[in-house]
PDBQT receptor file of N, H, CA, C and O in Angstrom, charges set to zero:
ATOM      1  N   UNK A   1      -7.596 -35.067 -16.551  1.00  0.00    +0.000 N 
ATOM      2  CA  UNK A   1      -6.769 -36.256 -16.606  1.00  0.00    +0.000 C 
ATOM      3  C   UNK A   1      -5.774 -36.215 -15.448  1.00  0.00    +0.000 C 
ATOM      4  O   UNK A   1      -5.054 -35.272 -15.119  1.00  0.00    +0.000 OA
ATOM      5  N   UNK A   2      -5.871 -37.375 -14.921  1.00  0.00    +0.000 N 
ATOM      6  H   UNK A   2      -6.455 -38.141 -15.188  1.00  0.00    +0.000 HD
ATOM      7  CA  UNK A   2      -4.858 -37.733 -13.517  1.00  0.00    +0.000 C 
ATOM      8  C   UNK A   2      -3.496 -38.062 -13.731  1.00  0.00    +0.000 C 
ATOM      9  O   UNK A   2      -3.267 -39.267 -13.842  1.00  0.00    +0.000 OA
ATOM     10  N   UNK A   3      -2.510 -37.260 -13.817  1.00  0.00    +0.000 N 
ATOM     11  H   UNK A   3      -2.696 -36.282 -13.727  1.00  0.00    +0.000 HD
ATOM     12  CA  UNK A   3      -0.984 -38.046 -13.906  1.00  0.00    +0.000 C 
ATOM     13  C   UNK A   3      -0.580 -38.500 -12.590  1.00  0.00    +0.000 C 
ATOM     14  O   UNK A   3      -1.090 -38.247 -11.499  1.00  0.00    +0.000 OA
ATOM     15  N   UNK A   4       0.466 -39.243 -12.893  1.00  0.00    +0.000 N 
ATOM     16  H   UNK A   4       0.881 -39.448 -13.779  1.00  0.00    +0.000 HD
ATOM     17  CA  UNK A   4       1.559 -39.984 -11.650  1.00  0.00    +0.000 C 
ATOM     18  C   UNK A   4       1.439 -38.707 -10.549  1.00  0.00    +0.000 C 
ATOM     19  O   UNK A   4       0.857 -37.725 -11.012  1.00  0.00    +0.000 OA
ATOM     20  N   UNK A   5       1.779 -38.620  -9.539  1.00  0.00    +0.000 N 
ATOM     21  H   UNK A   5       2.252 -39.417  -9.163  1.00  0.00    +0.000 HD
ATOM     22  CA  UNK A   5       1.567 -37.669  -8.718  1.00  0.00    +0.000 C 
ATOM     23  C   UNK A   5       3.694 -37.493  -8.425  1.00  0.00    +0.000 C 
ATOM     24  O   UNK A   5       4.468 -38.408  -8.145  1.00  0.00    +0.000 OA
ATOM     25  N   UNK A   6       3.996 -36.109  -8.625  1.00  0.00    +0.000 N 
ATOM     26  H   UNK A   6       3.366 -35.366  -8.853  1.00  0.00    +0.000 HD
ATOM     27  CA  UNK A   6       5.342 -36.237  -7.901  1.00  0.00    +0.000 C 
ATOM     28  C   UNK A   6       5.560 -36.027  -6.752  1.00  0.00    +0.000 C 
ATOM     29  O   UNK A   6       5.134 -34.947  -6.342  1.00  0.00    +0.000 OA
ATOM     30  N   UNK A   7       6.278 -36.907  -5.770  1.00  0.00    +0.000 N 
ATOM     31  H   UNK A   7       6.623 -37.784  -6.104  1.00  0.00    +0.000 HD
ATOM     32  CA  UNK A   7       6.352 -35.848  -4.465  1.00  0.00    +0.000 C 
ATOM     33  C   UNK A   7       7.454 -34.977  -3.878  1.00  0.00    +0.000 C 
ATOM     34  O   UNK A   7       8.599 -35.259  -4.232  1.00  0.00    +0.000 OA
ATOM     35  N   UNK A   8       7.304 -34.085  -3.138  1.00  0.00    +0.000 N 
ATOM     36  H   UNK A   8       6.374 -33.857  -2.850  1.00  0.00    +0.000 HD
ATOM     37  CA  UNK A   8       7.842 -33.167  -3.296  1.00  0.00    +0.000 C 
ATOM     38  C   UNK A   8       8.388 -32.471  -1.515  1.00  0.00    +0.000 C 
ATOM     39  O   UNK A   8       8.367 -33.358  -0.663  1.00  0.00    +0.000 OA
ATOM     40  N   UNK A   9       8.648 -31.641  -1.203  1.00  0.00    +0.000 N 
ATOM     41  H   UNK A   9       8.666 -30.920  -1.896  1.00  0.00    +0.000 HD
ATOM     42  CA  UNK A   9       9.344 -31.380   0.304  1.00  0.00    +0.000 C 
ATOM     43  C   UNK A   9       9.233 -30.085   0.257  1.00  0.00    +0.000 C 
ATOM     44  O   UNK A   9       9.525 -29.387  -0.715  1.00  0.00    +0.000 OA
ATOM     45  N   UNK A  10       8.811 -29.716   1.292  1.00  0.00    +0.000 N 
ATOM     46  H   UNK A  10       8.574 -30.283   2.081  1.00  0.00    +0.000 HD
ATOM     47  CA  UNK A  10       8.715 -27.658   1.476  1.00  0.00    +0.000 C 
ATOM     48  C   UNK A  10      10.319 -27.842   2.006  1.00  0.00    +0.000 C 
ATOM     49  O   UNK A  10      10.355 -28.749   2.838  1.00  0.00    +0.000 OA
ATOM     50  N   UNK A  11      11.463 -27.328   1.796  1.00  0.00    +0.000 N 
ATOM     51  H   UNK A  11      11.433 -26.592   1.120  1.00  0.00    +0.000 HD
ATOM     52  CA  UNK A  11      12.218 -26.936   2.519  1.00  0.00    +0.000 C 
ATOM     53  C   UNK A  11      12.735 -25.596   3.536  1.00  0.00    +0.000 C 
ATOM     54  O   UNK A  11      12.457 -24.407   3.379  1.00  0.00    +0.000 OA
ATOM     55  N   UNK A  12      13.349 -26.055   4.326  1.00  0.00    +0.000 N 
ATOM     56  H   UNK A  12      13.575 -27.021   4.454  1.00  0.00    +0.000 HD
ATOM     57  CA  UNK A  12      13.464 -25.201   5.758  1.00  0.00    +0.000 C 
ATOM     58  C   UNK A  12      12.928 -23.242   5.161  1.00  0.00    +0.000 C 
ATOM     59  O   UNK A  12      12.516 -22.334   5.883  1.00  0.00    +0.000 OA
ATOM     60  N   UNK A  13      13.096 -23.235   4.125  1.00  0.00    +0.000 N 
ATOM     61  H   UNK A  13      13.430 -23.973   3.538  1.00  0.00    +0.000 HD
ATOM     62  CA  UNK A  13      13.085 -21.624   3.797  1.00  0.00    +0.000 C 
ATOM     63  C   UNK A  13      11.476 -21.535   3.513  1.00  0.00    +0.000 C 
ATOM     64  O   UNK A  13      10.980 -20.408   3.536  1.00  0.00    +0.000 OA
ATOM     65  N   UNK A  14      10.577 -22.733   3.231  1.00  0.00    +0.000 N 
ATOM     66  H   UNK A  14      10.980 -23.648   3.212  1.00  0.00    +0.000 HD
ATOM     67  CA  UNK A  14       9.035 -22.790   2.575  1.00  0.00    +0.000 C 
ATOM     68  C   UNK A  14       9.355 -22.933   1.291  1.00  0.00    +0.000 C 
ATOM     69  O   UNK A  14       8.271 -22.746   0.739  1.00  0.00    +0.000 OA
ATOM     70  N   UNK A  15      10.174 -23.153   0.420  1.00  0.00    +0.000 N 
ATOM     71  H   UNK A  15      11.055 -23.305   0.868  1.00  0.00    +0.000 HD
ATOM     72  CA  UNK A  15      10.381 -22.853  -0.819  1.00  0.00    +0.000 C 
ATOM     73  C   UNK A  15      10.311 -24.748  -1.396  1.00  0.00    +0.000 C 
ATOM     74  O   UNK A  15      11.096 -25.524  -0.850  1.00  0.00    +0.000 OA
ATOM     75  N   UNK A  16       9.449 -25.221  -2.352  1.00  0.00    +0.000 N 
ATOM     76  H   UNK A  16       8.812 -24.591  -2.796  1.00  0.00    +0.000 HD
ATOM     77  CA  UNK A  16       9.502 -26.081  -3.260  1.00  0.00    +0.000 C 
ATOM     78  C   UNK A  16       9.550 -25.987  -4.771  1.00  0.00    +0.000 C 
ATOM     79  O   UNK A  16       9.106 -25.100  -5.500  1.00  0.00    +0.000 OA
ATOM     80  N   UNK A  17      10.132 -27.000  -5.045  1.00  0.00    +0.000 N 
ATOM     81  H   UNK A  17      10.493 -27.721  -4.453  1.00  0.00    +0.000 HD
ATOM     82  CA  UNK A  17      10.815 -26.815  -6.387  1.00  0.00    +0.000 C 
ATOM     83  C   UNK A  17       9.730 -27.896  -7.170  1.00  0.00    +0.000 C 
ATOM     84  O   UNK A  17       9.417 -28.826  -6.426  1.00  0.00    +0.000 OA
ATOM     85  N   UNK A  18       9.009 -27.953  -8.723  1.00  0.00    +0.000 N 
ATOM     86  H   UNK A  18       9.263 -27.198  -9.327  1.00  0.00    +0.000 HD
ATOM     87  CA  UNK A  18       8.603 -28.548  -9.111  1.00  0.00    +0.000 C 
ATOM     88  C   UNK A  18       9.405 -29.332 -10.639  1.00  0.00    +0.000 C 
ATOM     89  O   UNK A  18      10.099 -28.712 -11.444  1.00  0.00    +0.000 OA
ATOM     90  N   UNK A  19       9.161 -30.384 -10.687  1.00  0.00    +0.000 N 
ATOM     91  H   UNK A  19       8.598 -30.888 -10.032  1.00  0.00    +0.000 HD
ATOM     92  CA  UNK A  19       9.458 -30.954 -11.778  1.00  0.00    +0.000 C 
ATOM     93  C   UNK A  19       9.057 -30.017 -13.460  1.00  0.00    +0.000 C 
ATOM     94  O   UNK A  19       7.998 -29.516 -13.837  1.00  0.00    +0.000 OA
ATOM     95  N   UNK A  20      10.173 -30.082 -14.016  1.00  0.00    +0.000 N 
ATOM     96  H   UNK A  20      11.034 -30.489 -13.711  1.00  0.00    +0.000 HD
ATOM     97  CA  UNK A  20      10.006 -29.079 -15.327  1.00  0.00    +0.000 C 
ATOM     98  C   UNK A  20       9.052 -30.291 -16.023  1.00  0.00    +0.000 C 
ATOM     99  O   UNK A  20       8.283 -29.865 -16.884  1.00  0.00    +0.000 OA
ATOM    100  N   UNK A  21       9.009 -31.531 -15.800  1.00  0.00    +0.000 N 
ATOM    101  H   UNK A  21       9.634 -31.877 -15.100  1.00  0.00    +0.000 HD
ATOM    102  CA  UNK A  21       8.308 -32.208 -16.824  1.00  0.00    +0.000 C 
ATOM    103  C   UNK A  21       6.481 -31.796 -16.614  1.00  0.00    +0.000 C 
ATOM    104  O   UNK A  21       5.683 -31.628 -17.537  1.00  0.00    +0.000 OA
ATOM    105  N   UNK A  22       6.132 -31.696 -14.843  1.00  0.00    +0.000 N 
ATOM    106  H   UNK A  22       6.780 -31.832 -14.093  1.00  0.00    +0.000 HD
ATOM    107  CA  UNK A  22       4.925 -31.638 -14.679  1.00  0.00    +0.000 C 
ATOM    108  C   UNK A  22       4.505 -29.914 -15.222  1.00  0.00    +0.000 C 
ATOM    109  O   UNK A  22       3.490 -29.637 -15.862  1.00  0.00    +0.000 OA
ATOM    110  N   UNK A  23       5.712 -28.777 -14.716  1.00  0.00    +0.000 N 
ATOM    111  H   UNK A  23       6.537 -29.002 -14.196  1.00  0.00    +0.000 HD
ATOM    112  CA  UNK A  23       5.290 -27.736 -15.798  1.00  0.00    +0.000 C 
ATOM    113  C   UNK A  23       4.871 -27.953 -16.941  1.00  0.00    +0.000 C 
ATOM    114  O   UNK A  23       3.760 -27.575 -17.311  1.00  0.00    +0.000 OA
ATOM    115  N   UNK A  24       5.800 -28.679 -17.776  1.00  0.00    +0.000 N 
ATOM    116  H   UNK A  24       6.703 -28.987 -17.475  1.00  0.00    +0.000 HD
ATOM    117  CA  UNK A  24       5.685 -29.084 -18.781  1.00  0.00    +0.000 C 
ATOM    118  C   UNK A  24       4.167 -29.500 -19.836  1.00  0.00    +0.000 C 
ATOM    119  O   UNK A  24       3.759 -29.426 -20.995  1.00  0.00    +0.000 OA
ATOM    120  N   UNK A  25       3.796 -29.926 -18.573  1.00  0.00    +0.000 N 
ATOM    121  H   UNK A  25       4.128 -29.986 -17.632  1.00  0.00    +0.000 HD
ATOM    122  CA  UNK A  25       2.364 -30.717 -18.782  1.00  0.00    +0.000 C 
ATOM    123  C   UNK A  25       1.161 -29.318 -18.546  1.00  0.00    +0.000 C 
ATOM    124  O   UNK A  25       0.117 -29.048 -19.138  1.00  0.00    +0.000 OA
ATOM    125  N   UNK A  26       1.604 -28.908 -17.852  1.00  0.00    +0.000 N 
ATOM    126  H   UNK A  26       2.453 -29.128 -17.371  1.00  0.00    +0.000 HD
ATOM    127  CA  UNK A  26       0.689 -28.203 -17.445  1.00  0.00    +0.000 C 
ATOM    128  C   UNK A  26       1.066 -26.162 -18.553  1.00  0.00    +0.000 C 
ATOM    129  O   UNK A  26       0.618 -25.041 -18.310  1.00  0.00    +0.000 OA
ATOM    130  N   UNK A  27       1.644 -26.462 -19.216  1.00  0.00    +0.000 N 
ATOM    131  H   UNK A  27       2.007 -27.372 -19.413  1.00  0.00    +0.000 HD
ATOM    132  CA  UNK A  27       1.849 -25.351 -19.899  1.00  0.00    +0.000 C 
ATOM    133  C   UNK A  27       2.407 -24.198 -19.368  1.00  0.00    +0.000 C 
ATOM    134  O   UNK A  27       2.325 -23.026 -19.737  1.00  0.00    +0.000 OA
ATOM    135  N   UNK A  28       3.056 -24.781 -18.335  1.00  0.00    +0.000 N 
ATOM    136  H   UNK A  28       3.123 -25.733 -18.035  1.00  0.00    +0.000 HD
ATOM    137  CA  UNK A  28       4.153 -23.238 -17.577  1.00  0.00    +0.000 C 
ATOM    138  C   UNK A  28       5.346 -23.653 -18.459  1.00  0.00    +0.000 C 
ATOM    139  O   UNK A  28       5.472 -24.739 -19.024  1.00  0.00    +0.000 OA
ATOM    140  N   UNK A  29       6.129 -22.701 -18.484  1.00  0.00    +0.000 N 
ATOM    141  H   UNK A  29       6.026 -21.819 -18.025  1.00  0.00    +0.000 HD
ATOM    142  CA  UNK A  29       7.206 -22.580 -19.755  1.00  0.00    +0.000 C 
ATOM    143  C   UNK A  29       7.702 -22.274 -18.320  1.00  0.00    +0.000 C 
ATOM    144  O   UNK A  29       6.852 -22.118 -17.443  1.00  0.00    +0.000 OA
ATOM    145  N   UNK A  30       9.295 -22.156 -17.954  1.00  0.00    +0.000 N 
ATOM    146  H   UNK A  30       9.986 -22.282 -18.666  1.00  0.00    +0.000 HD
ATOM    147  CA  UNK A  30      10.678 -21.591 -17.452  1.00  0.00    +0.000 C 
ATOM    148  C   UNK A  30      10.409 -19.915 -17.397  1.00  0.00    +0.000 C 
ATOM    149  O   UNK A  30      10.463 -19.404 -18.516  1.00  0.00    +0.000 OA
ATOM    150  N   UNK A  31      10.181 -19.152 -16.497  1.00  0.00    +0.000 N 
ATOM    151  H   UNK A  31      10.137 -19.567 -15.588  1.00  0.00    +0.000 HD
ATOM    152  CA  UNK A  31      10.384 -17.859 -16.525  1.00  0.00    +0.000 C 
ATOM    153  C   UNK A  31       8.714 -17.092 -16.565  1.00  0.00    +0.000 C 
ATOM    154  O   UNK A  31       8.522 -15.876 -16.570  1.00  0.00    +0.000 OA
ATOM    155  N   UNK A  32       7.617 -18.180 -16.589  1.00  0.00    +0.000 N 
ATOM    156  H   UNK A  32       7.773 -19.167 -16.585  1.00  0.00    +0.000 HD
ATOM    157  CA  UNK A  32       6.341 -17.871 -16.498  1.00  0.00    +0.000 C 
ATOM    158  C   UNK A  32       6.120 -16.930 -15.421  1.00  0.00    +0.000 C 
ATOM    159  O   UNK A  32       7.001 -16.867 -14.563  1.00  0.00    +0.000 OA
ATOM    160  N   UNK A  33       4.913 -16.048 -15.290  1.00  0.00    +0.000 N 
ATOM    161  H   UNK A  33       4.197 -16.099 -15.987  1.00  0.00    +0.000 HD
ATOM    162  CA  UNK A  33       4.343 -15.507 -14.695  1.00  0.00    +0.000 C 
ATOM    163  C   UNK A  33       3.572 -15.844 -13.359  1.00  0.00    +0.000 C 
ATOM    164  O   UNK A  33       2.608 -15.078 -13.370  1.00  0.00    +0.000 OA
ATOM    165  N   UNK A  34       3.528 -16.503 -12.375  1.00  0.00    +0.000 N 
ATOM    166  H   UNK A  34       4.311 -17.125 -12.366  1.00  0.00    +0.000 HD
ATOM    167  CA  UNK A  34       2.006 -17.669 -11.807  1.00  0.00    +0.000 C 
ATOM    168  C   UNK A  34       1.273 -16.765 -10.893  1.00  0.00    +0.000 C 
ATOM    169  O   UNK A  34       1.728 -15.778 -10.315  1.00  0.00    +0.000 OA
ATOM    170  N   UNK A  35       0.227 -17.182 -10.853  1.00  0.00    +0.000 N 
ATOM    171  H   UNK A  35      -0.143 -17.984 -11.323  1.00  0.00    +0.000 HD
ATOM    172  CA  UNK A  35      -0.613 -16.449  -9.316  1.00  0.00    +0.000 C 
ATOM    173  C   UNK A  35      -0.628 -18.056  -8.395  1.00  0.00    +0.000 C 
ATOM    174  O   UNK A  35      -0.897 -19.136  -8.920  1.00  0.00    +0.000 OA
ATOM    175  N   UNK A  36      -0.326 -17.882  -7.168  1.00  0.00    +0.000 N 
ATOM    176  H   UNK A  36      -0.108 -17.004  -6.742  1.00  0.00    +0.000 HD
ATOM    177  CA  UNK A  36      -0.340 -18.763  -6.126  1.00  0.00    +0.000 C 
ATOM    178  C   UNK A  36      -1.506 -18.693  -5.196  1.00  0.00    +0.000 C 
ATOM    179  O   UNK A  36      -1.519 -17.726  -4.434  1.00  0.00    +0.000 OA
ATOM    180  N   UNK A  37      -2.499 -19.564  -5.124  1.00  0.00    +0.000 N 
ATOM    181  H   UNK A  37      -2.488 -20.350  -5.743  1.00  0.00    +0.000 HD
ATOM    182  CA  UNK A  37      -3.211 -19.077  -3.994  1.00  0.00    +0.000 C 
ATOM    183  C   UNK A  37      -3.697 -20.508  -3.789  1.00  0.00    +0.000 C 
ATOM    184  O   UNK A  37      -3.452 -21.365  -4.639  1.00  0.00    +0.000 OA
ATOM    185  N   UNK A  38      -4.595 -20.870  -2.331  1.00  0.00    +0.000 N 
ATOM    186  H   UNK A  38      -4.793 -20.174  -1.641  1.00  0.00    +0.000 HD
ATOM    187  CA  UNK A  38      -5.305 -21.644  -1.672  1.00  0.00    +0.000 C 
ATOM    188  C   UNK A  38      -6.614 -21.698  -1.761  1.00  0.00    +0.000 C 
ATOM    189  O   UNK A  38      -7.255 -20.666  -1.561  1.00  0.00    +0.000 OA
ATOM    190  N   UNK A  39      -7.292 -22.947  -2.090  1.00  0.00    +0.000 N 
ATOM    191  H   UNK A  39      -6.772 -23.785  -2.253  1.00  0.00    +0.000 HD
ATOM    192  CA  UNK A  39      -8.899 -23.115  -2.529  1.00  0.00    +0.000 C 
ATOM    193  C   UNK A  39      -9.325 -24.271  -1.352  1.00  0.00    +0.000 C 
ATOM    194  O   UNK A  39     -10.335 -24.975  -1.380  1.00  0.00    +0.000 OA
ATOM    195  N   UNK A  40      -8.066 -24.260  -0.121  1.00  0.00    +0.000 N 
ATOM    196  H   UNK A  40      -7.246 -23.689  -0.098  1.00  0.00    +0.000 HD
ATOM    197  CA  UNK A  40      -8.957 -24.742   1.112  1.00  0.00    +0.000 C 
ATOM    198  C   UNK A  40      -8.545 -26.143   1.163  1.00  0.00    +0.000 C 
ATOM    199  O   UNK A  40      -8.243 -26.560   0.045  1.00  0.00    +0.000 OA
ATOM    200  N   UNK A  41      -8.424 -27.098   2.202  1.00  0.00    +0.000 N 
ATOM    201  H   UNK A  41      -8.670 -26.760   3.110  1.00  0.00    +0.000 HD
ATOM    202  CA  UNK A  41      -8.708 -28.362   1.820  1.00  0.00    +0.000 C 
ATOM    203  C   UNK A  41      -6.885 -29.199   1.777  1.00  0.00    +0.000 C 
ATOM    204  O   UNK A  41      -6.392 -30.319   1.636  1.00  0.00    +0.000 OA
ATOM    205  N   UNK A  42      -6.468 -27.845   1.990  1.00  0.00    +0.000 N 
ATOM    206  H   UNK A  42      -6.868 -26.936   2.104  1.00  0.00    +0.000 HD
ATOM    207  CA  UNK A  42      -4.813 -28.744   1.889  1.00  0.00    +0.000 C 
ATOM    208  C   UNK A  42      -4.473 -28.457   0.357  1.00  0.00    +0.000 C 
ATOM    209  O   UNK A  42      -3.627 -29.207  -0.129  1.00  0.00    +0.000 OA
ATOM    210  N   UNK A  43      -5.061 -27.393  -0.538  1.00  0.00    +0.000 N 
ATOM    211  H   UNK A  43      -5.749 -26.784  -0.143  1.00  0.00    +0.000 HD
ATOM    212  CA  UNK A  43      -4.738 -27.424  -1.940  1.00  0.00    +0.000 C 
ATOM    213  C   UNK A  43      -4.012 -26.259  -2.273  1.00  0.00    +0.000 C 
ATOM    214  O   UNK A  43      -4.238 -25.362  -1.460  1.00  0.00    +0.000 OA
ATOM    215  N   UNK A  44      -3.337 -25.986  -3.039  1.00  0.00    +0.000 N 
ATOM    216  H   UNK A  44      -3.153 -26.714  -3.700  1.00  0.00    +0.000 HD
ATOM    217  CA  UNK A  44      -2.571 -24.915  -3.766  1.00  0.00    +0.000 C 
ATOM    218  C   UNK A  44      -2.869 -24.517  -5.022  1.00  0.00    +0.000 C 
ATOM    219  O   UNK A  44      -2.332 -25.110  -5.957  1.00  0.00    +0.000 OA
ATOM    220  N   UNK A  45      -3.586 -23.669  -5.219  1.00  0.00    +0.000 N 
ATOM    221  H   UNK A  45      -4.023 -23.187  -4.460  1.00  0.00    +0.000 HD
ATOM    222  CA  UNK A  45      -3.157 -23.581  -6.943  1.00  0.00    +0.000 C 
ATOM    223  C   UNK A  45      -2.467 -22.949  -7.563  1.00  0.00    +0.000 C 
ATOM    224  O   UNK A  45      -2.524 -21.835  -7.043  1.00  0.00    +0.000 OA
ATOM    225  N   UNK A  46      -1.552 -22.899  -8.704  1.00  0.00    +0.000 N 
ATOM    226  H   UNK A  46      -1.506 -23.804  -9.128  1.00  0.00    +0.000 HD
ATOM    227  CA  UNK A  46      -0.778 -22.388  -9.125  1.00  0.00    +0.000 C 
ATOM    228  C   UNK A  46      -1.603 -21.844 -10.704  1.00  0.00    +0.000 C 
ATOM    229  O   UNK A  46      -2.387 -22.679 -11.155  1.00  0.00    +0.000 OA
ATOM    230  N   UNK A  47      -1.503 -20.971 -11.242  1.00  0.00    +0.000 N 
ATOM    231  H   UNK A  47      -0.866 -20.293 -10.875  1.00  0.00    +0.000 HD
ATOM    232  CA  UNK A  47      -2.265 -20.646 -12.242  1.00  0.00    +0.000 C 
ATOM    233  C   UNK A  47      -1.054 -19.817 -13.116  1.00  0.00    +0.000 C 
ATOM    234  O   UNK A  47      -0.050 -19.722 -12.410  1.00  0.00    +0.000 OA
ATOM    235  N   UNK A  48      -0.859 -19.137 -14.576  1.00  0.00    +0.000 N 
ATOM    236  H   UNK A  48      -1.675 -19.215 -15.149  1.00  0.00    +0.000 HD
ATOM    237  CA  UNK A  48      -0.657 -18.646 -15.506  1.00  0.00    +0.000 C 
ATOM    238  C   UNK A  48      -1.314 -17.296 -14.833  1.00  0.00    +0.000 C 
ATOM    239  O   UNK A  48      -2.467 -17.013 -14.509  1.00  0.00    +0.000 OA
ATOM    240  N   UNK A  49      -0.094 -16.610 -14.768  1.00  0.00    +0.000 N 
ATOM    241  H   UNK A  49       0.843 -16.840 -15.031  1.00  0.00    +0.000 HD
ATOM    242  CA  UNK A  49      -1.006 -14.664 -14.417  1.00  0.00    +0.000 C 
ATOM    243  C   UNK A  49      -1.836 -14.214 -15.071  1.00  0.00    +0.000 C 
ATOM    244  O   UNK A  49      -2.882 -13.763 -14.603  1.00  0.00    +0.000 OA
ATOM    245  N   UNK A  50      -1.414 -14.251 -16.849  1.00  0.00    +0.000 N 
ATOM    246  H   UNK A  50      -0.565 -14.617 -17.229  1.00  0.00    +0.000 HD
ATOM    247  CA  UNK A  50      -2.380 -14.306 -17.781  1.00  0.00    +0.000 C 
ATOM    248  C   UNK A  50      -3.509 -14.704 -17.762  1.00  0.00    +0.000 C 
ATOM    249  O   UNK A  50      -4.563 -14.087 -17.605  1.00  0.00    +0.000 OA
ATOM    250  N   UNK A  51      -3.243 -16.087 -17.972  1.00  0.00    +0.000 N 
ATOM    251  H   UNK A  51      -2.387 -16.588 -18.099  1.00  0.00    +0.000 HD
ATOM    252  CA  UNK A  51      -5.095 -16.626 -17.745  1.00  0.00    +0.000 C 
ATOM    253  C   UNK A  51      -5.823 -16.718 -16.172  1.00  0.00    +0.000 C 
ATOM    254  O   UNK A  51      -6.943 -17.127 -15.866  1.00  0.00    +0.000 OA
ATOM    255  N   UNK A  52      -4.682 -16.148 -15.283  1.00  0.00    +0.000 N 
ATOM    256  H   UNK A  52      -3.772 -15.815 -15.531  1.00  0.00    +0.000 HD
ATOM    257  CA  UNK A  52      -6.097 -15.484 -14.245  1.00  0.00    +0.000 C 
ATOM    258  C   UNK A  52      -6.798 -14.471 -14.071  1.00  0.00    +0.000 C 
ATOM    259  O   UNK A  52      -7.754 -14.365 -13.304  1.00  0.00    +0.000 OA
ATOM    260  N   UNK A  53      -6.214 -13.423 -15.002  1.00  0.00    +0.000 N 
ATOM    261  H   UNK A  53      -5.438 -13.510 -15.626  1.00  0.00    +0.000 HD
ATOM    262  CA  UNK A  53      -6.053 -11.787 -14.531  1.00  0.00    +0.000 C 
ATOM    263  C   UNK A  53      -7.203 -11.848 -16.222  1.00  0.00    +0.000 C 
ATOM    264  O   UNK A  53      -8.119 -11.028 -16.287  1.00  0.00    +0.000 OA
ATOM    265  N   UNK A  54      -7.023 -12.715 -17.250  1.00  0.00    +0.000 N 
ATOM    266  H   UNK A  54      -6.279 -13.382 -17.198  1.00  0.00    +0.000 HD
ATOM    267  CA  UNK A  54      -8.169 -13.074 -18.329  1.00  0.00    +0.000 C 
ATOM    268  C   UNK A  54      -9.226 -13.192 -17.853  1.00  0.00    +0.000 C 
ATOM    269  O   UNK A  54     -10.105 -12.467 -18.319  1.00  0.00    +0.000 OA
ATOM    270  N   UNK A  55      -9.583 -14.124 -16.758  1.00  0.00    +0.000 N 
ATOM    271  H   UNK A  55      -8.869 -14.713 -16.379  1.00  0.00    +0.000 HD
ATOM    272  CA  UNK A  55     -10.717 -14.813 -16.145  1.00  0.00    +0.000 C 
ATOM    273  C   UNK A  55     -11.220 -14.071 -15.325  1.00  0.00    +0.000 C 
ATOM    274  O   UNK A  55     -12.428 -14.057 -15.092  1.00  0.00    +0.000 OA
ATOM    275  N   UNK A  56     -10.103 -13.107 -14.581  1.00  0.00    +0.000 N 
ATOM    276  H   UNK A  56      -9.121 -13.118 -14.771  1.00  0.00    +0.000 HD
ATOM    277  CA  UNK A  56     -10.894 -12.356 -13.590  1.00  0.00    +0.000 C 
ATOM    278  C   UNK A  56     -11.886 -11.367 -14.451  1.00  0.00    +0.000 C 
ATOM    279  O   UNK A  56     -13.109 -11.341 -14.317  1.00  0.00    +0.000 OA
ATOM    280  N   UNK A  57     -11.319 -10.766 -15.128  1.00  0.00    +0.000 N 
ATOM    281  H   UNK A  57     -10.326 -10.787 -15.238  1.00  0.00    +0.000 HD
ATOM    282  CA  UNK A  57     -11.754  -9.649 -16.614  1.00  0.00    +0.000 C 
ATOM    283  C   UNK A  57     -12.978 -10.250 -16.752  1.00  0.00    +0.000 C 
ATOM    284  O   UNK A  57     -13.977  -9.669 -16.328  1.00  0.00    +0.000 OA
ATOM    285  N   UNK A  58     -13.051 -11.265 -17.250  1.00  0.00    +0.000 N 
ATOM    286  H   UNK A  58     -12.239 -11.737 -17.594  1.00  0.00    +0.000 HD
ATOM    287  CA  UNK A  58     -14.532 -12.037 -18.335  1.00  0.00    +0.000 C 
ATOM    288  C   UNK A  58     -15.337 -12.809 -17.402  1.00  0.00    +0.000 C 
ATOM    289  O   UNK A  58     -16.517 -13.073 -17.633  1.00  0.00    +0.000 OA
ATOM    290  N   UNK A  59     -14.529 -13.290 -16.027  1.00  0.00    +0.000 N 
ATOM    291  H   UNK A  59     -13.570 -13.075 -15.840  1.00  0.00    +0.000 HD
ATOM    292  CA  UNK A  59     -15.942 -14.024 -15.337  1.00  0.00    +0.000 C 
ATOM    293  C   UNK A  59     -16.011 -13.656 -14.014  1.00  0.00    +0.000 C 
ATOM    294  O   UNK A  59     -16.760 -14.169 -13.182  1.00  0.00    +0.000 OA
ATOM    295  N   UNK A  60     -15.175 -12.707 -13.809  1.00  0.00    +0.000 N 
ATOM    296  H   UNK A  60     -14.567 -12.290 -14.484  1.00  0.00    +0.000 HD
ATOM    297  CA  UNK A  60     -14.991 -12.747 -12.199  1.00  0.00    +0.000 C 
ATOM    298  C   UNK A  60     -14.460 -13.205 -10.998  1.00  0.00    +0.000 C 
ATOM    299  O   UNK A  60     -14.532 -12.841  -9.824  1.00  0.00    +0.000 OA
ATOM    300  N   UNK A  61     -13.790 -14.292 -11.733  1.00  0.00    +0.000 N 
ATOM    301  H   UNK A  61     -13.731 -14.588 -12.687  1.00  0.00    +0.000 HD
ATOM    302  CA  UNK A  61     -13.201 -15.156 -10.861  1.00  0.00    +0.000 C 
ATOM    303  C   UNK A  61     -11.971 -16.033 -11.754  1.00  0.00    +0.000 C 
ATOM    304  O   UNK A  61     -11.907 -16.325 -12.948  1.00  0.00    +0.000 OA
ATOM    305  N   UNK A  62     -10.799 -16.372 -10.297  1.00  0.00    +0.000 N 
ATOM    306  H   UNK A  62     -10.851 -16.135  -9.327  1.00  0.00    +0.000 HD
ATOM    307  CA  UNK A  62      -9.984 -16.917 -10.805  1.00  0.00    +0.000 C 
ATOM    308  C   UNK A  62      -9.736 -18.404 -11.360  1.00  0.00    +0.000 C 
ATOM    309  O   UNK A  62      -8.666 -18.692 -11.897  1.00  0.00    +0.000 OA
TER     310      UNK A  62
């Protein structure tokens, strides 16, 4: 499912800040764990440490 898109600004340090509502949505709680990485294409993903370091365990991949 597609939400509103927020936009957002790398500032001078690289550092962006995301909306607690789109965490929200996406099941990051305040103080979460994330793995950060790039799937190419201009994309970022942000993932739950848990359920990557789960996935890596059971399928191999993140």
């Amino acid at each position: 499912m597609l939400r509103e898109p927020a936009e957002l600004r790398v500032d001078d340090q690289g550092l962006v800040e995301l909306p607690i509502g789109l965490l929200a949505e996406a099941g990051i709680a305040p103080g979460a764990d994330l793995l950060a990485f790039s799937d190419g294409n201009g994309r970022i993903v942000l993932r739950r440490a848990e359920d990557a370091i789960r996935d890596l365990l059971e399928r191999g991949e993140l």
